[in-house]
GUKOL-858702 format. One line per field, with one value per residue: residue in three letters; x, y, z of N, C-alpha, C, O in turn; residue number from 1. Coordinates in steps of 0.2 Angstrom, whole numbers. Atoms other than C-alpha are relative to their C-alpha. Layout:
% GUKOL-858702
pado = [ALA, ...]
neast = [X, ...]
nnorth = [Y, ...]
nup = [Z, ...]
caeast = [X, ...]
canorth = [Y, ...]
caup = [Z, ...]
ceast = [X, ...]
cnorth = [Y, ...]
cup = [Z, ...]
oeast = [X, ...]
onorth = [Y, ...]
oup = [Z, ...]
base = [NUM, ...]
//
This chain:
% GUKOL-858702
pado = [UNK, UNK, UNK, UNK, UNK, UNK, UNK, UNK, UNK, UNK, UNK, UNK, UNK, UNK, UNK, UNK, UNK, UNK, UNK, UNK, UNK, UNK, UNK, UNK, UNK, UNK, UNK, UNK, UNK, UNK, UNK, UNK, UNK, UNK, UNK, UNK, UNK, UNK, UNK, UNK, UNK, UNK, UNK, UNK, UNK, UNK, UNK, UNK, UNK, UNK, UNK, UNK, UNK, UNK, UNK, UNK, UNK, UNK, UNK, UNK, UNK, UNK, UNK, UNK, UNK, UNK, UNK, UNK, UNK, UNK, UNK, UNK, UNK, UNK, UNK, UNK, UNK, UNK, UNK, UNK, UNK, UNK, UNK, UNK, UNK, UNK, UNK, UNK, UNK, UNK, UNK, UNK, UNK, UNK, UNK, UNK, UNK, UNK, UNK, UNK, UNK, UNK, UNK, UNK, UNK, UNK, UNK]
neast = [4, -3, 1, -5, -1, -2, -3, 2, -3, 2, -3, -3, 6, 5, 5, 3, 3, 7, 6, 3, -1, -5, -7, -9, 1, -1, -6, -4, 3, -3, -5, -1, 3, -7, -9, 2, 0, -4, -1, 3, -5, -6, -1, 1, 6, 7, 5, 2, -9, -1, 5, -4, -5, 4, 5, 6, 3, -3, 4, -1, -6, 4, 2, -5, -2, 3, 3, 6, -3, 4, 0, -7, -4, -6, -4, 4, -5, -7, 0, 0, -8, -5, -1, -4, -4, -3, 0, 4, -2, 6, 0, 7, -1, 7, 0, 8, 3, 3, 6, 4, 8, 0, 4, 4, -6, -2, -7]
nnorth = [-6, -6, -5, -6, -4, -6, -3, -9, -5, -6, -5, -1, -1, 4, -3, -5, 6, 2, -6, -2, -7, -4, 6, -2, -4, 5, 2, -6, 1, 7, -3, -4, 7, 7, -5, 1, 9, 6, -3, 4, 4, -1, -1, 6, -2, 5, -6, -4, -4, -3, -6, -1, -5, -7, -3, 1, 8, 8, 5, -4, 6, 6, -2, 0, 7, 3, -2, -5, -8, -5, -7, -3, -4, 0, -4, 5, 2, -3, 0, 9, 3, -6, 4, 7, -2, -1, -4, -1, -5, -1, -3, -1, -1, -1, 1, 0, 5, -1, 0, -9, 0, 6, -1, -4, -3, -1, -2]
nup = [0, 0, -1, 3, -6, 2, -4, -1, -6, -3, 0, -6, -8, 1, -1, 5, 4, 2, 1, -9, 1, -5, -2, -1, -6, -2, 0, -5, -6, -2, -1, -6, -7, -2, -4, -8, -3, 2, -4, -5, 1, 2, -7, -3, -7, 3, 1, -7, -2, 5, -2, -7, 5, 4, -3, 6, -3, 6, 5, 5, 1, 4, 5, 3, 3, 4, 6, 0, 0, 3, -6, -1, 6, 3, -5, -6, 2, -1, -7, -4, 0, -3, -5, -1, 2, 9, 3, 5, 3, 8, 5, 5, 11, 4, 5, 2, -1, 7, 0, 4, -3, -7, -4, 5, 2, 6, -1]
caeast = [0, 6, 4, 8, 10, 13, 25, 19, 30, 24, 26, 35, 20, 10, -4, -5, -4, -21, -29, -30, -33, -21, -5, 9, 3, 0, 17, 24, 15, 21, 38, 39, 30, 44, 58, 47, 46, 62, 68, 60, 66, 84, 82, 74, 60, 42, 28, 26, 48, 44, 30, 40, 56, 43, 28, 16, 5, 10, -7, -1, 17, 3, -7, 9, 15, 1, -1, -16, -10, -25, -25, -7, -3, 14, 20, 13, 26, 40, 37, 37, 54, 62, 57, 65, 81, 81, 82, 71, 76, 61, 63, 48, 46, 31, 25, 8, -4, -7, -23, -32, -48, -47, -63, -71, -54, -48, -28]
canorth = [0, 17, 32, 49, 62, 81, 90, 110, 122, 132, 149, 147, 152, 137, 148, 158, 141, 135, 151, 158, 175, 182, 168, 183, 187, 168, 162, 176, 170, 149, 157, 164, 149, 136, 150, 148, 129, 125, 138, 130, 114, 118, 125, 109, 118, 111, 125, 127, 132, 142, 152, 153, 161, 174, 177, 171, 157, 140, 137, 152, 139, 126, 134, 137, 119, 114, 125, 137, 152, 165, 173, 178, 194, 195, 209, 196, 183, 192, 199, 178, 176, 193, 185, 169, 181, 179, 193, 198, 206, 209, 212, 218, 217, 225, 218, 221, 208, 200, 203, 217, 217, 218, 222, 232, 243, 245, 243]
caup = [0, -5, 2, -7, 4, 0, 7, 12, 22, 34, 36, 53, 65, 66, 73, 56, 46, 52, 52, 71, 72, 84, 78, 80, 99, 102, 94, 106, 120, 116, 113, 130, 140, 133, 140, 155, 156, 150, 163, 177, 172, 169, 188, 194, 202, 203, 201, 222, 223, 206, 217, 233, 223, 212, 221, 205, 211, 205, 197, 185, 183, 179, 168, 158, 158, 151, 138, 143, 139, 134, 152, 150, 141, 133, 147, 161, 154, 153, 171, 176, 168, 175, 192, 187, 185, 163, 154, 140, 123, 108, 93, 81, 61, 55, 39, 27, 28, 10, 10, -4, 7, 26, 36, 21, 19, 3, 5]
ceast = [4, -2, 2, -4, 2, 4, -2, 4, -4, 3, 5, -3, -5, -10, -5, -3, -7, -6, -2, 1, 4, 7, 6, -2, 0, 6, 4, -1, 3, 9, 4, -1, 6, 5, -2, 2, 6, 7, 1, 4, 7, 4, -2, -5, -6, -5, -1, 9, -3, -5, 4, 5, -5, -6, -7, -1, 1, -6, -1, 5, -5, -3, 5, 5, -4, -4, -8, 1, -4, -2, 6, 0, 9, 4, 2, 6, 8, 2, 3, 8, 5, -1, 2, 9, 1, -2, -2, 0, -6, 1, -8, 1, -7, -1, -7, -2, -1, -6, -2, -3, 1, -6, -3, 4, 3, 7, 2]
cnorth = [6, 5, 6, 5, 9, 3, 11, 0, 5, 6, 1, 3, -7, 0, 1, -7, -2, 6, 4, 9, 6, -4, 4, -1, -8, -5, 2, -1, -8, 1, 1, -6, -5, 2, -2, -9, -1, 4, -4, -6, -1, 1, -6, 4, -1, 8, 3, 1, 6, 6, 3, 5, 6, 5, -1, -8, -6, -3, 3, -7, -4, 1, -1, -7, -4, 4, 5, 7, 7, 2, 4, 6, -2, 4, -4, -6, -2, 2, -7, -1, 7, -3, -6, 3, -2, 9, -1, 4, -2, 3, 1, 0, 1, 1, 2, -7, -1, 0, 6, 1, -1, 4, 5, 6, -2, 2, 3]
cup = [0, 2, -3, 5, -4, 6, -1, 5, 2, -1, 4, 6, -1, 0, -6, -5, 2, 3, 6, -2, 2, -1, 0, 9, 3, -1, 3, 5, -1, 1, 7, 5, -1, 4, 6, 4, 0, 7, 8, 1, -1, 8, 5, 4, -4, 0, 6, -1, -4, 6, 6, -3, -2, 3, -6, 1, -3, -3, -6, -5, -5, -5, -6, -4, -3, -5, 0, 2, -1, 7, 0, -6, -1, 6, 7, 0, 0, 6, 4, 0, 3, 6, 2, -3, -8, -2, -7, -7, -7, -3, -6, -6, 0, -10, -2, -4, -8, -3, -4, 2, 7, 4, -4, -2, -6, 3, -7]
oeast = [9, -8, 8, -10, 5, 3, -1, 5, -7, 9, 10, 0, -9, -14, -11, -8, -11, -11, -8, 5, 4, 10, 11, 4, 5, 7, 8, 3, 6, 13, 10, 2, 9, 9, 1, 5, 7, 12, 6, 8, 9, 10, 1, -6, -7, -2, -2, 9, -4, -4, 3, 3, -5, -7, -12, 3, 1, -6, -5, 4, -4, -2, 3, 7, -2, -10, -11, 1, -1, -6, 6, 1, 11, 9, 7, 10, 11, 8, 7, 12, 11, 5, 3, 12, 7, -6, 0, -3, -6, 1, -13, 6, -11, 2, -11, 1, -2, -7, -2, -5, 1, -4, -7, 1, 4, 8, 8]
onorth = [7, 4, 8, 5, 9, 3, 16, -4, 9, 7, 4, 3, -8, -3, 1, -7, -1, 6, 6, 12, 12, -4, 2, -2, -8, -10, -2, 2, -9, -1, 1, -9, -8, -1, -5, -11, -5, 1, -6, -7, -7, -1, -7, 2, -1, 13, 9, 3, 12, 12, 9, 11, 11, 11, 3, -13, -6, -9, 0, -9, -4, -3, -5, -8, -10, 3, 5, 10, 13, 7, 9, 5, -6, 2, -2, -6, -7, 0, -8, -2, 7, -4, -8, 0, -4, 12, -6, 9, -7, 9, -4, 4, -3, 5, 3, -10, 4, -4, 12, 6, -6, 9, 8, 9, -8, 7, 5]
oup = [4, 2, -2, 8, -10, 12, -5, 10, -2, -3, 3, 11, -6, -3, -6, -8, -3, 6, 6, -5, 0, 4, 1, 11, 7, 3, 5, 9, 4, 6, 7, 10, 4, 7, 11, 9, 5, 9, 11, 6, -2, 9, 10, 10, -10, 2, 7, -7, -1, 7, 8, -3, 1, 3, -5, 1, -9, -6, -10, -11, -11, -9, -10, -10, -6, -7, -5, 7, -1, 7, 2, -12, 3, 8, 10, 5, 0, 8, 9, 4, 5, 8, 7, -6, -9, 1, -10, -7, -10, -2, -7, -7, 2, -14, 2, -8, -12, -8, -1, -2, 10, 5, 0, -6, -7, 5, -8]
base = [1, 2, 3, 4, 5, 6, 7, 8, 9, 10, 11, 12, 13, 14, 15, 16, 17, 18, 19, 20, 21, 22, 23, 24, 25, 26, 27, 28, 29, 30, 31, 32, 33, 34, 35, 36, 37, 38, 39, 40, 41, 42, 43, 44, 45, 46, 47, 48, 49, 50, 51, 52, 53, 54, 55, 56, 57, 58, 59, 60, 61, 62, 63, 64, 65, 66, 67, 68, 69, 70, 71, 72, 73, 74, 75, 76, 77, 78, 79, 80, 81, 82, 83, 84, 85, 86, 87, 88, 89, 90, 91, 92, 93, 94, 95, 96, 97, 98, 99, 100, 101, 102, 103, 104, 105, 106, 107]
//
């Protein structure tokens, strides 16, 4: 049995690939929770040390390690890992959407 298979490249946000409508804010927010995790882990602390150390509740930690990021803003985040002593550097590119048509706008 064969299988033919297509190969597509993404863009490099996964988010944007299937269509979500916030994938720069939500790439930016998984981007940031892995530094958090891998952080964490790196330190060897469980979500209760992690809250002891920073003062952000370990069911915030948990939220994070499992991935339920839409209470967190992006500034919220970054606050976590400046308490986990990392330092923070963001860079921005602003690009125009390929889109001729956005909200009844004529680009």
């Amino acid at each position: 049995m064969k299988d033919d298979f297509e190969l597509v490249r993404g863009s490099g946000n996964a988010f944007r690939d299937f269509g979500r409508a916030n994938a720069s804010v939500e790439q930016a927010r998984a981007i940031l929770a892995a530094k958090i995790i891998r952080t964490l882990d790196d330190r060897g602390l469980s979500t209760r040390e992690a809250e002891r150390l920073t003062g952000v509740a370990h069911s915030e930690f948990s939220r994070i390690r499992n991935a339920r990021l839409d209470r967190f803003t992006l500034d919220r985040m970054i606050a976590i890992l400046s308490k986990l002593d990392e330092e923070v550097e963001i860079n921005v590119t602003f690009r125009s959407r390929p889109h001729a048509h956005r909200d009844g706008i004529h680009a």
